[in-house]
N, C-alpha and C positions, 0 to 999 in steps of 0.2 A: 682843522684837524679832522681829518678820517676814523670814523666810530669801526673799530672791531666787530666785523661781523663773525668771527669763530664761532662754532657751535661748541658750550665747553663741555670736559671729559665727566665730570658728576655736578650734579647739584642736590643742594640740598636746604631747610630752612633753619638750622643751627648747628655748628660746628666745633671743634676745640682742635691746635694743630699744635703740633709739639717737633722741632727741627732743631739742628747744631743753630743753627741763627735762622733771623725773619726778618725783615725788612721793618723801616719805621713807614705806617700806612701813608700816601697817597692818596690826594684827592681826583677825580675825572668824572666826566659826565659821560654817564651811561647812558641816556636817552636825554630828549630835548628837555624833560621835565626835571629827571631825575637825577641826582648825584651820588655816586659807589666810592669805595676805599680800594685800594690794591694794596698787597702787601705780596712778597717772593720769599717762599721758604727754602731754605738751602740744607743740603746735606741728610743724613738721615731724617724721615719726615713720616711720622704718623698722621691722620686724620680721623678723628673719632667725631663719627655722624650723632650727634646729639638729637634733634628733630627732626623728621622730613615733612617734605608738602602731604597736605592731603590726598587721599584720593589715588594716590602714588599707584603704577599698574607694573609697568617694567621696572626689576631693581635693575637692571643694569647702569642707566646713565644715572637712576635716585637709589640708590641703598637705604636699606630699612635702618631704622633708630638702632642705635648700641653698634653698627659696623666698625670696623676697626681698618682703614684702608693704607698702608703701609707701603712705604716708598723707600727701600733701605740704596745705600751707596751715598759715599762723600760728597761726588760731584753732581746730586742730582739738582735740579730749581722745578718748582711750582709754584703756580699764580695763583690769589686766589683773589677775587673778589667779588664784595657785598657790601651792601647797604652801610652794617652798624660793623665797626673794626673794634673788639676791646683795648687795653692798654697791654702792651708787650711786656709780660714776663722774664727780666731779665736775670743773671745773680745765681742760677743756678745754673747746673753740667749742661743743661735744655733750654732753651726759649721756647713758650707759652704764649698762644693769644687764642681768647674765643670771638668769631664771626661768626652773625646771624642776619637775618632780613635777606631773601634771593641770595644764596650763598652761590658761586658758579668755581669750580674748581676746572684750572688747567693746567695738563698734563706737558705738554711741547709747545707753548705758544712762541712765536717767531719774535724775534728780538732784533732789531733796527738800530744801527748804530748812527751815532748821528755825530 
């Protein structure tokens, strides 16, 4: 399997996403060493940046802590992933999960049918 090399749309080092539905996390190897979660949020879709990396210089690809990055319309998807996936939030109008550890948030990632 071919590693994704996209550069993603934000990252950040903790996160909390809130969408009409989220995917159940996914395991993949992110690098040779390392193993990430994916999870795709659907539909209306906040992101509320909880921590960022240190050191942080441009917000644009890292937004500062407390952001609130908002993705409104039915038919949207974003990907997200990180290291640590929490347990999905179900049972309520919203699905809920917090990701933390190298969080990589993307926006249009290409999708392959197989």
């Amino acid at each position: 399997m071919r590693l994704n090399k996209r550069k993603p749309d934000y990252e950040a080092e903790s996160i909390v996403v809130e969408a009409d539905s989220i995917s159940d996390p996914e395991k993949f190897r992110r690098s040779n060493v390392h193993q990430a979660n994916r999870i795709t949020a659907k539909g209306d879709i906040e992101i509320d940046i909880r921590k960022q990396h240190r050191g942080t210089g441009d917000g644009s690809k890292r937004p500062v802590a407390g952001t609130i990055l908002g993705f409104p319309g039915k038919n949207r998807k974003v990907d997200i992933d990180a290291r640590r996936i929490g347990k999905v939030e179900r049972g309520h109008s919203r699905e809920r999960v917090s990701a933390s550890k190298r969080v990589q948030v993307f926006l249009n990632r290409r999708r392959f049918s197989q």
